[in-house]
N, C-alpha and C positions, 0 to 999 in steps of 0.2 A: 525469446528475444531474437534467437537466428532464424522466428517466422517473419514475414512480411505482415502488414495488417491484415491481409487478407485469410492468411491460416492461423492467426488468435482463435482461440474458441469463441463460438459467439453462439446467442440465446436465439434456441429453434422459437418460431411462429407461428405457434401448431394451432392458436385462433385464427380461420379466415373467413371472411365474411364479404362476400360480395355485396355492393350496395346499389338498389332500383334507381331509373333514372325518371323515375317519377318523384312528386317531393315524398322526401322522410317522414315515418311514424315514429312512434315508439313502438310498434312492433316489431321495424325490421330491425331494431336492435334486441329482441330480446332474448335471440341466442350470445350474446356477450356476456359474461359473469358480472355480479354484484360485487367483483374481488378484487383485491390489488394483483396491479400489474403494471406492461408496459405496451401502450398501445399506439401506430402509427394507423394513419390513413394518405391514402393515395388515389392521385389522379388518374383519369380513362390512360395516359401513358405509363401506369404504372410508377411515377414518379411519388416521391411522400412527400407531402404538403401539411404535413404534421407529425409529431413525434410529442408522447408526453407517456411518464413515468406518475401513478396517480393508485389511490386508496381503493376507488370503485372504477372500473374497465364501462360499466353501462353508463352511470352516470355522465362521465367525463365528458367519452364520446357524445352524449347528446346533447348536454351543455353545448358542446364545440361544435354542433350541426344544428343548437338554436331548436332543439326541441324539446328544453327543461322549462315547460311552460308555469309550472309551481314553485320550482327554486330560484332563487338568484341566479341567474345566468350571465354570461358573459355581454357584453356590450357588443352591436350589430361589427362593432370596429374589428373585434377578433374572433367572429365567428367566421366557420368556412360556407362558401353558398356550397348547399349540396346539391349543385349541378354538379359541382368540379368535383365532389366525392365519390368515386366511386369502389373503393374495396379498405376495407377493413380490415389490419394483421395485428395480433396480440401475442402477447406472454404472460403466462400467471406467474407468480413468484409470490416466496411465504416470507422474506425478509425486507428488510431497506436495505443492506447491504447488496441482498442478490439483485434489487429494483435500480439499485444505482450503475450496480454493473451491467445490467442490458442493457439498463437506458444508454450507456456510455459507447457501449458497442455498436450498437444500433446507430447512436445518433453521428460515430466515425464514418459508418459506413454510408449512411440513407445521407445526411444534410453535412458532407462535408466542406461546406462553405461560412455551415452561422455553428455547430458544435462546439467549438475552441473556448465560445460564451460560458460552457458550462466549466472552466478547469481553475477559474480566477482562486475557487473554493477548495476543488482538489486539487493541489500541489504538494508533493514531496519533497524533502529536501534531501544532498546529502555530500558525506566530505570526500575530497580525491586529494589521491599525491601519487606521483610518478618518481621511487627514487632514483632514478637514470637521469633527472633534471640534474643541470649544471651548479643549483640553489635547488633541491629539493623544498617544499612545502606540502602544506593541507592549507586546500581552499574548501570554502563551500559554495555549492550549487545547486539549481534545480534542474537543473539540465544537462546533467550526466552523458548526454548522448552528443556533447558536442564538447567534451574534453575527455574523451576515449585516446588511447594508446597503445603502443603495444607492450609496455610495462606501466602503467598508470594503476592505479589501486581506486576503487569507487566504493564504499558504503555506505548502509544505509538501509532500511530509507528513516529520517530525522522528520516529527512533525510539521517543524518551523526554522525559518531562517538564525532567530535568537537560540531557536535550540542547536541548531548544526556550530553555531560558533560555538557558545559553550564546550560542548562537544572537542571542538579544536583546543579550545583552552584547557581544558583536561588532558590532551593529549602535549600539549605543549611542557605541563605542570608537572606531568607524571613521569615524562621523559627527558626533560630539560632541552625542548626545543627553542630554536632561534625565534624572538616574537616578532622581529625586526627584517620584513624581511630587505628593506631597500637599506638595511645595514650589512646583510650579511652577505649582498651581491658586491659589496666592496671587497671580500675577503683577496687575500689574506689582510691585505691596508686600510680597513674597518677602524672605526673607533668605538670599544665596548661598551655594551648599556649597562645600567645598574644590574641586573640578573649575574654579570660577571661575579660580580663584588657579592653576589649573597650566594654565590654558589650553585643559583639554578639555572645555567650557559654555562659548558664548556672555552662558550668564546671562539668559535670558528671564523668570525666574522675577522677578527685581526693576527690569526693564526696560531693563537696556543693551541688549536689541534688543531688538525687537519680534516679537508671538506670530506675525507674518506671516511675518517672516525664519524663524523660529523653524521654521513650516511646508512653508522650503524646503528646510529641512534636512530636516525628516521627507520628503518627497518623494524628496528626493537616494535615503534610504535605504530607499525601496520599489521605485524604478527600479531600483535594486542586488539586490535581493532577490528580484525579478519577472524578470529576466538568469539567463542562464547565465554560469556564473560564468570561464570562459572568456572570453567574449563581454567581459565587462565590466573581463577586467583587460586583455585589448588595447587597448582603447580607453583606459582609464587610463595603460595605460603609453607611446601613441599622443600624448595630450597631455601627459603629462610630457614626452618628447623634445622635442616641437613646443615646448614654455614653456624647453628645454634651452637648445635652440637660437637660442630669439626673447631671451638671457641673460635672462630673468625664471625667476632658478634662490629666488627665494621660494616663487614660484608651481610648480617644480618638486621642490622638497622637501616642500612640503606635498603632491601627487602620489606622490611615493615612501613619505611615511608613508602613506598610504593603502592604497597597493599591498600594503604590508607588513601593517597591521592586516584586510586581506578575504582576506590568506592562509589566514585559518584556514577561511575558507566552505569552502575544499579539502579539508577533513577528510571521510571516507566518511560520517557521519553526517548532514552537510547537502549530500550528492552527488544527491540530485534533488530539490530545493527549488525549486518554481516554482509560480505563483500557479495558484492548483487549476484556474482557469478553461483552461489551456491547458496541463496535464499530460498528457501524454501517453510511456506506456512500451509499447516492446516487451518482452516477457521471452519468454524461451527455454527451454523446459522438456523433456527428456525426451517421448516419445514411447513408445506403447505396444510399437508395432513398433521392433526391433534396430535401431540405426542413425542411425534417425529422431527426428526433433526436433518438436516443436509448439511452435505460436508464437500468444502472447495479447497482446490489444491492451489496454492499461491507459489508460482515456482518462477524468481524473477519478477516482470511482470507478466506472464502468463495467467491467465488463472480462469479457473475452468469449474463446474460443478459437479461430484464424481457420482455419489449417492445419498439417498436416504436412509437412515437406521431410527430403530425406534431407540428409545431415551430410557425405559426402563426395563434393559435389558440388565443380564448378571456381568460381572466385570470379564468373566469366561467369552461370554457369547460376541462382547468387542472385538475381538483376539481376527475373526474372518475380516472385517473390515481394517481393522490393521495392518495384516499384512498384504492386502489389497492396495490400501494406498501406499506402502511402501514399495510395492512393486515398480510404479511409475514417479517415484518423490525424486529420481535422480536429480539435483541441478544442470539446466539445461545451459549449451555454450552462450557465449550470448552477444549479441552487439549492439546493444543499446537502443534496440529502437525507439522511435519518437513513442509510437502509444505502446508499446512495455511502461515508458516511463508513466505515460500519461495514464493507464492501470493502476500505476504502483503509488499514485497521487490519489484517485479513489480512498486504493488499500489507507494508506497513510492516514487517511481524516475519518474510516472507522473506526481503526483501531486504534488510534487514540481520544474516542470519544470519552465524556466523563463514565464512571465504571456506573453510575446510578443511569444512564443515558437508557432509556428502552430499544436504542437503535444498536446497542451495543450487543456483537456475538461474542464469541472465543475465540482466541486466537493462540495453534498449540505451535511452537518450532520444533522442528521433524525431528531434534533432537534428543526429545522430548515426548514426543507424540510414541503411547502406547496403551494399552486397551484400559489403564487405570486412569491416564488422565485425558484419552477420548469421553470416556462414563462422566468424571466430574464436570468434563466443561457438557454435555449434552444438558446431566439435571441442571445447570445453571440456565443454561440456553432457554429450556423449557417453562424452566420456572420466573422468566423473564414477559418469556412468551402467554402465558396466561392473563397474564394485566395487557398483554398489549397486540390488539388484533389486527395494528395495520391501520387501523380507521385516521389514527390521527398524522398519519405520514404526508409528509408534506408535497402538492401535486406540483411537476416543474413541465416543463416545455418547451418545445423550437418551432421555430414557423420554419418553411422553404424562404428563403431569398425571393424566389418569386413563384410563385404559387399559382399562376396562372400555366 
């Protein structure tokens, strides 16, 4: 995210195909694959007057130059005249995951003027608070990159809007934050809500404590939220025992309600929630070759494709690839850029696809990530991968704005 758009990783072109300015056959496509991929075509300016992400690279392209004179073809209305065709660039790719991230790359950089069409579908969401506010909160957002600060907290990333609130209200629940917030910018001369009267507010709002107290609370629930959530209910249930033990069972019932209200963080929806600055995913995807798996490093929104391993290796033989990607897993600084985010929206609507989805990889947190649970997600990957070859992936597209 402290790259520009321009030093993201982006999917090499290593299909190129000059096109005759005589009309088109189907020969002069028949150095193109039968394959899924992500293929543009461009004008004698070198300009791309088409960009599509599709199941078959031959097919596509001839449909779209009105030379599928057997199949259903496109209508004369969104076919290109191939006068104006003249070179051909591609990418193969063995997932819908990896097809969606060229396509996205590609289509920032080739048609930055109609691309933005594709994000309505990927968006990510996710929650901020800055406790240096004068009223601290948790908002949610999808656009992280325009309530950046220099102490602001952002996590995430959240599927959905309805999930990101929840999300907050969990965090309000478990911490006994203020739900109110155009009550609690009255403080101290507030008038209390009911949460007073049941115990779960403080009450900052009319001054039984103070906005300072007030802000250790909001801290408590960023240090929560910033954790794996693992991580943090050992520890909670660490000192509950410890207060069990020392009989301060005040002090351990209030531990056990807790325990109970950050249950829900366990939901798959808030399953890789962490503060963007040290996000970091492996996912697992399909591989072009039979067998074989490839594996992207999701760091922020970076995300890049590092290598292939085969899928029925011994849990030994992971261990090289392991500590490979560990070499480079640091979380990167970061400042929010527009397509980080706009990546991390992608990410977001994979990886919470339904778990029966054929589009679905693995997704490991670097936490996590080592040679025994690289092996379990590759056999899952793989064994995904044998019912589904791509054929039925769904083919998407951008025209150029003007194409002439």
């Amino acid at each position: 995210m402290s790259e520009s758009t321009h030093d993201l990783p982006f999917p090499p072109l290593s299909i190129q195909l000059d096109l005759p300015e005589r009309p088109l056959t189907q020969t002069d496509l028949s150095s193109l694959p039968s394959k899924p991929g992500v293929l543009a075509i461009e004008n004698k300016a070198g300009q791309t007057i088409f960009l599509a992400a599709t199941s078959n690279l031959r097919k596509h392209a001839a449909a779209k130059l009105g030379l599928n004179e057997l199949d259903a073809t496109p209508s004369p209305r969104i076919r290109i005249d191939s006068r104006l065709a003249r070179r051909l660039v591609a990418v193969r790719v063995g997932s819908r995951f990896e097809a969606d991230w060229a396509y996205l790359q590609l289509a920032r950089r080739r048609l930055p003027l109609t691309y933005r069409t594709l994000l309505d579908r990927w968006q990510a969401w996710f929650v901020r608070c800055d406790p240096t506010d004068q009223f601290p909160q948790w908002i949610k957002t999808p656009h992280p990159e325009l309530l950046t600060g220099s102490h602001a907290v952002i996590v995430g990333p959240i599927p959905d809007k309805h999930a990101a609130w929840r999300y907050i209200e969990l965090l309000q629940s478990a911490f006994d934050l203020c739900r109110y917030q155009h009550i609690l910018i009255q403080a101290p001369n507030g008038k209390a809500c009911a949460y007073k009267e049941m115990g779960k507010c403080p009450a900052p709002c009319d001054g039984t404590v103070s906005l300072d107290y007030y802000r250790e609370q909001i801290n408590r629930s960023i240090a929560f939220a910033c954790a794996p959530i693992e991580q943090y209910q050992a520890e909670v249930n660490h000192a509950m025992m410890t207060a069990s033990e020392a009989h301060d069972f005040e002090q351990a019932i209030r531990l056990r309600g807790l325990l109970e209200a950050i249950k829900l963080a366990t939901r798959r929806g808030f399953s890789m929630i962490r503060r963007l600055e040290s996000l970091v995913i492996v996912s697992v995807q399909p591989s072009e070759r039979k067998g074989w798996v490839r594996l992207f490093l999701i760091r922020g929104g970076w995300i890049a494709p590092l290598a292939d391993i085969r899928a029925d290796q011994k849990v030994g033989d992971f261990g090289a690839g392991v500590d490979a990607v560990r070499m480079i897993a640091e979380p990167l600084p970061t400042d929010f850029s527009e397509a980080a985010i706009e990546n991390l929206g992608m990410v977001c609507w994979h990886l919470f696809q339904p778990k029966a989805s054929k589009s679905r990889g693995e997704y490991i947190r670097i936490e996590s990530f080592d040679a025994k649970s690289l092996r379990v997600a590759s056999r899952r990957v793989i064994k995904i991968a044998e019912t589904d070859d791509l054929e039925g992936m769904t083919d998407q597209s951008l025209e150029s704005v003007n194409p002439d």
